[in-house]
C-alpha positions as CSV (number, residue, x, y, z in Angstrom):
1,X,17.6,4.2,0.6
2,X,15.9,2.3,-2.4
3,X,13.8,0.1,-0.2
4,X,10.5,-2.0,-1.1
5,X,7.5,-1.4,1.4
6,X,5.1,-3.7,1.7
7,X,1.8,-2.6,3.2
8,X,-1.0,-5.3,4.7
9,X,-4.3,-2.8,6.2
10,X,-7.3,-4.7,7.5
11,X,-10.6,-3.1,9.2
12,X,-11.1,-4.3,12.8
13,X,-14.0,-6.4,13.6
14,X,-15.7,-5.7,10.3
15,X,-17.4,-9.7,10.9
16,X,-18.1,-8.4,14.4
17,X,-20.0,-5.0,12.5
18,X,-21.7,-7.3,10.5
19,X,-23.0,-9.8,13.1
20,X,-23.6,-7.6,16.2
21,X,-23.4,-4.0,14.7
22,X,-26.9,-4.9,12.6
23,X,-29.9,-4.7,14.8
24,X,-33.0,-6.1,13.1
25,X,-36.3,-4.8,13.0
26,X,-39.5,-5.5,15.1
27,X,-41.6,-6.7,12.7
28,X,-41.1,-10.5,11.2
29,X,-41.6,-9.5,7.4
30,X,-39.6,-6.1,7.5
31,X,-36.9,-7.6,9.8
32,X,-34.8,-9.8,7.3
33,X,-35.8,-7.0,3.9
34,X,-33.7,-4.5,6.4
35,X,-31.0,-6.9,7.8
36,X,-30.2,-7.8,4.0
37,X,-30.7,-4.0,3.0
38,X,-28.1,-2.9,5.9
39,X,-25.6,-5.6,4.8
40,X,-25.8,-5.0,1.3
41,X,-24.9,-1.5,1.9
42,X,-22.0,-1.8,4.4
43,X,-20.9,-4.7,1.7
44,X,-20.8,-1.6,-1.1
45,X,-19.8,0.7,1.0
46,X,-16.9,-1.1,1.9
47,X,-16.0,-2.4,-1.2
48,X,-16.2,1.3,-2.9
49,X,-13.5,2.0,-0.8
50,X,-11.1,-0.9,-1.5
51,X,-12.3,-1.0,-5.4
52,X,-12.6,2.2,-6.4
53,X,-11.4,5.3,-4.1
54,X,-8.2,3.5,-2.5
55,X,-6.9,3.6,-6.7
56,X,-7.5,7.2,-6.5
57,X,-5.9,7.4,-2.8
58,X,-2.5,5.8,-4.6
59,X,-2.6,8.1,-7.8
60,X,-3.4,11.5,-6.0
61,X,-0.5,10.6,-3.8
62,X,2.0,9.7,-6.7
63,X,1.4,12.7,-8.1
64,X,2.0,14.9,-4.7
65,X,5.2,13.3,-4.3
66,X,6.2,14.7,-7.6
67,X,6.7,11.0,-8.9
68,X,6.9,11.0,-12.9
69,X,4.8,7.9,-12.9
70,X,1.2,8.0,-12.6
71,X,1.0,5.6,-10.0
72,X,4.5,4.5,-8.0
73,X,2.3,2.0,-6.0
74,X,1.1,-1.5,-6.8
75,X,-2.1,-2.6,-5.6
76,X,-1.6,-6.7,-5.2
77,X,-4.6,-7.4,-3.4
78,X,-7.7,-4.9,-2.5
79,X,-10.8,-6.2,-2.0
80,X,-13.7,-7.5,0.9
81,X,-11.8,-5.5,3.9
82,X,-8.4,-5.5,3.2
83,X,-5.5,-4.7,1.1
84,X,-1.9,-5.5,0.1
85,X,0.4,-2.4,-1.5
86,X,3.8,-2.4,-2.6
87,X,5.6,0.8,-3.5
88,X,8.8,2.7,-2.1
89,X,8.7,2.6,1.3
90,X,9.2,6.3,1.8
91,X,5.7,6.6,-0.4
92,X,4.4,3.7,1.6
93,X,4.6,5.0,5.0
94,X,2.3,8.7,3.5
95,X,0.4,5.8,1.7
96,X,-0.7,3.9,5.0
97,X,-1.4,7.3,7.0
98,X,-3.3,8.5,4.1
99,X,-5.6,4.9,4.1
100,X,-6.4,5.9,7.5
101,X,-7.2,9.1,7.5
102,X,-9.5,9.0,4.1
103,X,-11.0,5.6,5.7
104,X,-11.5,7.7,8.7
105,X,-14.0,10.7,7.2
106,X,-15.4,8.2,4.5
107,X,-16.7,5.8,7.1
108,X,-17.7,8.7,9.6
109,X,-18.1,6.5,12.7
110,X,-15.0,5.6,15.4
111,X,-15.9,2.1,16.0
112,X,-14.9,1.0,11.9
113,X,-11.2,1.4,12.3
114,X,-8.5,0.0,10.0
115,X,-5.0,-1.5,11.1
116,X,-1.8,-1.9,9.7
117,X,1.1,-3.6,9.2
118,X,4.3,-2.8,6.8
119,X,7.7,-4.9,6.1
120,X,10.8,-2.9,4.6
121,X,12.6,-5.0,2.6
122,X,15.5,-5.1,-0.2
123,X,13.8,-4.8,-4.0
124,X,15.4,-7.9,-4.9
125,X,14.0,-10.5,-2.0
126,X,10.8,-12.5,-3.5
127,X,7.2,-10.4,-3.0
128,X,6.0,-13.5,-1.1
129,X,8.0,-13.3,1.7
130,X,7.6,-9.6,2.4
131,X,3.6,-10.1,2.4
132,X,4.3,-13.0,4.7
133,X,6.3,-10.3,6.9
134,X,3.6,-7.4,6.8
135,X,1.1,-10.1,7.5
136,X,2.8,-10.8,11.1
137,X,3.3,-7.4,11.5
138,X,-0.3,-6.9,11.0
139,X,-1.0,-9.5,13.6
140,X,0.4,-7.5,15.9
141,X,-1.0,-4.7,15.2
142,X,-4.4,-6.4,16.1
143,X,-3.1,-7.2,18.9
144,X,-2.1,-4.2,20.2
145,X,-2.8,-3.5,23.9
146,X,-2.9,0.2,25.0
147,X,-4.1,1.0,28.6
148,X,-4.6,-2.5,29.4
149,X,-7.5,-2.9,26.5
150,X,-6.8,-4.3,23.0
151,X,-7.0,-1.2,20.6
152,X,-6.3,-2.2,17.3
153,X,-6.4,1.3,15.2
154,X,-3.0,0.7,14.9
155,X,0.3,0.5,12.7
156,X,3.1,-2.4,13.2
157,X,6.6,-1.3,11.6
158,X,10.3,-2.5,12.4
159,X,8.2,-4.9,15.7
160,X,7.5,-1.4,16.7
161,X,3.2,-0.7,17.5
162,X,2.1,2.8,17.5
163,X,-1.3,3.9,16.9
164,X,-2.5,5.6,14.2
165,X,-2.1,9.3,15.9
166,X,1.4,8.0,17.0
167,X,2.4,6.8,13.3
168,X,1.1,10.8,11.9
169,X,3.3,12.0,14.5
170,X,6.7,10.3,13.8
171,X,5.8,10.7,10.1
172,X,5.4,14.9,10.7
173,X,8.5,14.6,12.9
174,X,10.6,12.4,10.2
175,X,9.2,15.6,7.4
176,X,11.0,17.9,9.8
177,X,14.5,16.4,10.0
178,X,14.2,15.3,6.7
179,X,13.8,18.7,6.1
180,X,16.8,19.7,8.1
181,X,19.2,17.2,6.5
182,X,18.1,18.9,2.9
């Protein structure tokens, strides 16, 4: 089915991680040169991801799903710590689970998590209104409760929540019987 995906990713708490998740130094003079050092570097760390390597992410892809474009994705909006993608939504969905996973081992600590949400819409409906979709979809994702805790670390698809190792299951399960119907 030719269908437009539009993706809407977000780190969790990143302005928590940069209030609370930055202890400062003892010492008076040394205290705000490491506090601005520390948030300078999560600030380029985190923009290297969403300026630089998520481009690469969205090209690698294309070309493992043997697309004769170089890039079947369009980046609307990547920057500070989030992100707005449009592309086919059979690319999308690989696209959002392979965000996670490369956000995952290049931020190498389980409290920066990223979460998701993605709209599925007709080609032909204005751009705006799909963001608008993703971006309540999103929402929820943020709000996702799982054990009676708020998780976040998760994705938001048809007003369906699953986390992240959820979503890589359904997607290995949907390779399968796609497999099958070939």
């Amino acid at each position: 089915d030719q269908k437009l995906g539009v993706l809407k990713m977000d780190v969790d708490n990143l302005g928590a991680i940069f209030s609370f998740g930055l202890k400062q130094g003892k010492n008076e003079n040394t205290t705000l040169q490491r506090s601005l050092s520390k948030y300078l570097t999560l600030s380029r760390f985190i923009e290297f991801f969403f300026g630089y390597k998520l481009k690469q992410i969205c090209i690698d892809l294309s070309k493992e799903l043997q697309i004769k474009y170089e890039n079947i994705f369009y980046i609307n909006y990547a920057g500070g710590d989030d992100l707005v993608i449009l592309g086919p939504i059979y690319g999308i969905l690989q696209l959002t689970n392979r965000i996670h996973n490369e956000f995952k081992d290049f931020v190498q600590n389980p409290n920066i998590t990223l979460s998701a949400g993605i709209h599925i819409q007709n080609p032909k409906k204005p751009i705006r209104f799909g963001i608008q979709m993703a971006d309540k979809s999103l929402e929820s994702s943020k709000s996702f409760k799982k054990n009676n805790y708020t998780s976040k670390n998760s994705v938001t698809i048809m007003d369906s929540t699953l986390s992240f190792e959820e979503f890589s299951q359904t997607l290995t399960k949907i390779e399968t019987y796609r497999n099958y119907i070939n």
